[in-house]
mmCIF file of the C-alpha atoms, coordinates in Angstrom:
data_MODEL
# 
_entry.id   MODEL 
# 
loop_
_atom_site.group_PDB 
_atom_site.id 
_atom_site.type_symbol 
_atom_site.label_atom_id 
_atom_site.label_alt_id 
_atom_site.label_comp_id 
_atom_site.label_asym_id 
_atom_site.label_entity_id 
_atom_site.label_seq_id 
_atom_site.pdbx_PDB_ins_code 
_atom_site.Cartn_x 
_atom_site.Cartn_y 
_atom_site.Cartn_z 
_atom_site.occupancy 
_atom_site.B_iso_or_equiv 
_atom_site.pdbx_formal_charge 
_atom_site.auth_seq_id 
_atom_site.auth_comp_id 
_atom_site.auth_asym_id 
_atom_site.auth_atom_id 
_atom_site.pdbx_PDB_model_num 
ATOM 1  C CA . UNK A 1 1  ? -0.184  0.103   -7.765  1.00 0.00 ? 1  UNK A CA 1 
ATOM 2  C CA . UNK A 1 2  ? -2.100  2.790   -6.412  1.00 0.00 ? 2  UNK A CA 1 
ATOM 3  C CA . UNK A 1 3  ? -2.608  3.178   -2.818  1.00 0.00 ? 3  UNK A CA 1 
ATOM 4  C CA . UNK A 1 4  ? -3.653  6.437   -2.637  1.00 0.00 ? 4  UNK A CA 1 
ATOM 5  C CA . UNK A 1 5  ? -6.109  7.018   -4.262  1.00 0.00 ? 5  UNK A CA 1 
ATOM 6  C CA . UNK A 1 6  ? -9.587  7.379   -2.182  1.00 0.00 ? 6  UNK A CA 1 
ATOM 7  C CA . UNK A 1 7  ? -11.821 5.031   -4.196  1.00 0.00 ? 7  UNK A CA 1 
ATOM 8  C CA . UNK A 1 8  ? -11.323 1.565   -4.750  1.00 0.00 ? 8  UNK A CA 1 
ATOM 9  C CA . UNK A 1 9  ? -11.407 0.047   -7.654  1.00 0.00 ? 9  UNK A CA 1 
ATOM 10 C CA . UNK A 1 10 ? -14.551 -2.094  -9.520  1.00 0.00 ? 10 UNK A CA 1 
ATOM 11 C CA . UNK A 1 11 ? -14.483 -5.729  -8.698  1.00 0.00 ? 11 UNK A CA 1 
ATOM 12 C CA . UNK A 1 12 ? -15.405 -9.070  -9.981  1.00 0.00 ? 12 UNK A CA 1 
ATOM 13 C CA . UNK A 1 13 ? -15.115 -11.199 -6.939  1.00 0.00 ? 13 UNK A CA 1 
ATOM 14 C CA . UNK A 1 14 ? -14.961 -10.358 -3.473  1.00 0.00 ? 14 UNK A CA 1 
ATOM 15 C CA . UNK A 1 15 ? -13.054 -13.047 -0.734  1.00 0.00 ? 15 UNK A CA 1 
ATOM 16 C CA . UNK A 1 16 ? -13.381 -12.311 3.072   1.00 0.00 ? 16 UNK A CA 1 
ATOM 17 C CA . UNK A 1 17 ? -10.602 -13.860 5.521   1.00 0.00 ? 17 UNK A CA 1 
ATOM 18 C CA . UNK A 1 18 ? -11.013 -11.625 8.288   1.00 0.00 ? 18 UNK A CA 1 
ATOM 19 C CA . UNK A 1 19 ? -10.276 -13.952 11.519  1.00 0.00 ? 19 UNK A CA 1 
ATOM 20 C CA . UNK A 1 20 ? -8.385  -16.410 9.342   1.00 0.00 ? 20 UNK A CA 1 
ATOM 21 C CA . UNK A 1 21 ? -4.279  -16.496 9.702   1.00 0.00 ? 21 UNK A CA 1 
ATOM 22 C CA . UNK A 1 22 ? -1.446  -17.567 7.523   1.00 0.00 ? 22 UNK A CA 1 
ATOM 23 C CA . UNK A 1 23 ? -1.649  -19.888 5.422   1.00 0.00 ? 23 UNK A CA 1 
ATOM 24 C CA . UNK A 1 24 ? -5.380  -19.628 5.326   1.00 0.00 ? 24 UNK A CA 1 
ATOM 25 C CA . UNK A 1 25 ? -5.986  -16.343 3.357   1.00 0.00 ? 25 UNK A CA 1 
ATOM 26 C CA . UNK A 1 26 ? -3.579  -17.310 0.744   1.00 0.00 ? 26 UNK A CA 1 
ATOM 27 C CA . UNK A 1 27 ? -4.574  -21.194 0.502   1.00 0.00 ? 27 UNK A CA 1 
ATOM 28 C CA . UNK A 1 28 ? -8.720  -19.630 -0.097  1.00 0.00 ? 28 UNK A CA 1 
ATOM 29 C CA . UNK A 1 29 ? -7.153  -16.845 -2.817  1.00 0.00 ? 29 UNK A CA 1 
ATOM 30 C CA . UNK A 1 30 ? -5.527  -19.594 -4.665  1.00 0.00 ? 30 UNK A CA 1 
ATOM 31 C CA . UNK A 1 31 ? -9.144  -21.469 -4.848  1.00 0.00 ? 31 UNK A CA 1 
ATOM 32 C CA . UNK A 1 32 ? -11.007 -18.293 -5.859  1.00 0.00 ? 32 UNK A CA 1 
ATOM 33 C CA . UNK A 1 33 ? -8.727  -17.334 -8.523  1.00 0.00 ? 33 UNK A CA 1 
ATOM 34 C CA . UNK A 1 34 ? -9.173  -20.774 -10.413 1.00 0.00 ? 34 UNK A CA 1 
ATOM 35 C CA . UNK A 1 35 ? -12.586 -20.016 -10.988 1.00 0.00 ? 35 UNK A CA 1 
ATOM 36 C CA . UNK A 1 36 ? -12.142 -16.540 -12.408 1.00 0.00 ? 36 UNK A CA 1 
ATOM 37 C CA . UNK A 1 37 ? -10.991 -14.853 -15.769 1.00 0.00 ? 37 UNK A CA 1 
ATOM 38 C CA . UNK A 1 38 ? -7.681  -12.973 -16.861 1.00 0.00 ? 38 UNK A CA 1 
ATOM 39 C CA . UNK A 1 39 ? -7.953  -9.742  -16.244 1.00 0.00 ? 39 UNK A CA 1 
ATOM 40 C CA . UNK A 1 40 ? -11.022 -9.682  -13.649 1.00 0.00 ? 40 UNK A CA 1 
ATOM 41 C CA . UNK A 1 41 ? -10.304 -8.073  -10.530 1.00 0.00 ? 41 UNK A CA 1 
ATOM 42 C CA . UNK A 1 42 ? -10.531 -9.836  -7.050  1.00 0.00 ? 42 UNK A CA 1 
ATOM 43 C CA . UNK A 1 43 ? -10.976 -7.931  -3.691  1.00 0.00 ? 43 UNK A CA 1 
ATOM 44 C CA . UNK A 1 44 ? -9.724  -9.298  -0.747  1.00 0.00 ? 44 UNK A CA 1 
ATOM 45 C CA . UNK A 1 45 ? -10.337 -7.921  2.812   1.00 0.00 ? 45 UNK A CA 1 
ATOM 46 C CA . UNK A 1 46 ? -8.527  -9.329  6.023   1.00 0.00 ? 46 UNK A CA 1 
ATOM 47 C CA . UNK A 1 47 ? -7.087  -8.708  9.257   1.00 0.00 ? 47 UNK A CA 1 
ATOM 48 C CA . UNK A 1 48 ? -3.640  -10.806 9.535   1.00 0.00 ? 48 UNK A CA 1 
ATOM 49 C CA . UNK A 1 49 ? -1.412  -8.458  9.090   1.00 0.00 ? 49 UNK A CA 1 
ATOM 50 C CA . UNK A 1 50 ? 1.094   -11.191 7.436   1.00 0.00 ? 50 UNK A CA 1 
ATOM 51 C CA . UNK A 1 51 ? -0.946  -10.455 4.140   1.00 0.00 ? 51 UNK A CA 1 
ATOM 52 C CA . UNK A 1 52 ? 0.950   -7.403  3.765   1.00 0.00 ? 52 UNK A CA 1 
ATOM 53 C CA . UNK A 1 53 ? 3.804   -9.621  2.861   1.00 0.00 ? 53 UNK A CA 1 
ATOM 54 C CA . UNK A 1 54 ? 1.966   -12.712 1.551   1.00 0.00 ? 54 UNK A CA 1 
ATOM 55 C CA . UNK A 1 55 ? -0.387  -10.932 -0.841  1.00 0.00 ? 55 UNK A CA 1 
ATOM 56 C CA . UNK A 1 56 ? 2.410   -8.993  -2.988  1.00 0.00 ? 56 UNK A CA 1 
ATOM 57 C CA . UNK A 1 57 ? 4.467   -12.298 -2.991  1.00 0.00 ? 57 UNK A CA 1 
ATOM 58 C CA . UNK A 1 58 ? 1.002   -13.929 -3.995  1.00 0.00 ? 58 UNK A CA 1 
ATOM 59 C CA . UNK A 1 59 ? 0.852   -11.803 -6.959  1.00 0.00 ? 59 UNK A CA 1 
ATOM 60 C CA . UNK A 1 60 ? 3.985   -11.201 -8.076  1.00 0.00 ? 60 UNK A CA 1 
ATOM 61 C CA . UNK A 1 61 ? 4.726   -15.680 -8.009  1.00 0.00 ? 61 UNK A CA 1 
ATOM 62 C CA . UNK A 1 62 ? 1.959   -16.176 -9.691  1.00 0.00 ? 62 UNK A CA 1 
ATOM 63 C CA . UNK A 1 63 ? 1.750   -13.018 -12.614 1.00 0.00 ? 63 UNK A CA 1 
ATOM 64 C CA . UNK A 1 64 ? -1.046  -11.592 -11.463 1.00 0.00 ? 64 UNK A CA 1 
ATOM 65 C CA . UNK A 1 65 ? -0.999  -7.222  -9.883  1.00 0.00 ? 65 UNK A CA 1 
ATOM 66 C CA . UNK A 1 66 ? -1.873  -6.003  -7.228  1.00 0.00 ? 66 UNK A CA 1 
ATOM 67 C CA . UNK A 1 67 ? -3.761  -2.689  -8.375  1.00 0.00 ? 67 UNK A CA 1 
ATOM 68 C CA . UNK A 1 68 ? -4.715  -1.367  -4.939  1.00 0.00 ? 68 UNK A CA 1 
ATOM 69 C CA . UNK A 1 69 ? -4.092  -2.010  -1.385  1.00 0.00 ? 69 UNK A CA 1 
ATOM 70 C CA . UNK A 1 70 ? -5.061  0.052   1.927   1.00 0.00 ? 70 UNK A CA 1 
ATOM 71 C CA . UNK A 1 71 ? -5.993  -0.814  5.460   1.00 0.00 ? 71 UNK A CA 1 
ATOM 72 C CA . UNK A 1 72 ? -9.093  0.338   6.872   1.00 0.00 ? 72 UNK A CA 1 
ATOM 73 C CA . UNK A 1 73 ? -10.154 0.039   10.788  1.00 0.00 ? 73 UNK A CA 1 
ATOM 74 C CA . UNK A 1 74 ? -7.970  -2.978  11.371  1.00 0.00 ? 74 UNK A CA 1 
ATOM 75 C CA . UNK A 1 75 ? -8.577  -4.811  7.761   1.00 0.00 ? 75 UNK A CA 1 
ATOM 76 C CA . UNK A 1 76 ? -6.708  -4.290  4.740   1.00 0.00 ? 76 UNK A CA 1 
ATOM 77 C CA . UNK A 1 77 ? -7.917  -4.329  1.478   1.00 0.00 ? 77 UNK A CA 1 
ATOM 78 C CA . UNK A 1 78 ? -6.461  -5.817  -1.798  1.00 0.00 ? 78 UNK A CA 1 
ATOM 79 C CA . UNK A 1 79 ? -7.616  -5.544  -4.951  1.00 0.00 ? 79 UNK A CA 1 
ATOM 80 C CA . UNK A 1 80 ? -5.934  -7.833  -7.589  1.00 0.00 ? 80 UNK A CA 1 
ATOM 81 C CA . UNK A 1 81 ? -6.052  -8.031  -11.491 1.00 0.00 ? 81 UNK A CA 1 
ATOM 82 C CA . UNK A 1 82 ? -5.142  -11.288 -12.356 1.00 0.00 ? 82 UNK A CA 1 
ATOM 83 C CA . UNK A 1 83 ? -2.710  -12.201 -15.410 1.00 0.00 ? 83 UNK A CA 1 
# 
């Protein structure tokens, strides 16, 4: 995973949960991935800061990677390739 890096990557699918809290975010990734491809990339922005912890574990449960992740002005930012 690359954090560092200053540009994003190119996605397929955007999902916002900004004002949603855990469970939400995780329970609305879930949906969105069943309608996309292997190997497409989904970016996810939100603001509860328990995605720090629940997107990796998201992921790494369910085979997918998390390619790039950064916070921005109060949001964070994930961008994952799914297996």
């Amino acid at each position: 995973m690359d954090d560092t890096a200053d540009t994003p990557p190119v996605h397929d699918a955007e999902l916002d949960t900004t004002g949603l809290y855990c469970p939400e975010p995780i329970m609305l990734m879930h949906n969105k991935v069943r309608d996309m491809e292997r190997d497409e990339v989904l970016k996810v922005v939100a603001s509860d800061p328990a995605t720090i912890r629940d997107v990796p574990k998201f992921c790494h449960f369910l085979g997918h990677a998390l390619i790039y992740q950064r916070e921005l002005g109060g949001c964070y930012q994930y961008f994952i390739r799914l297996g």
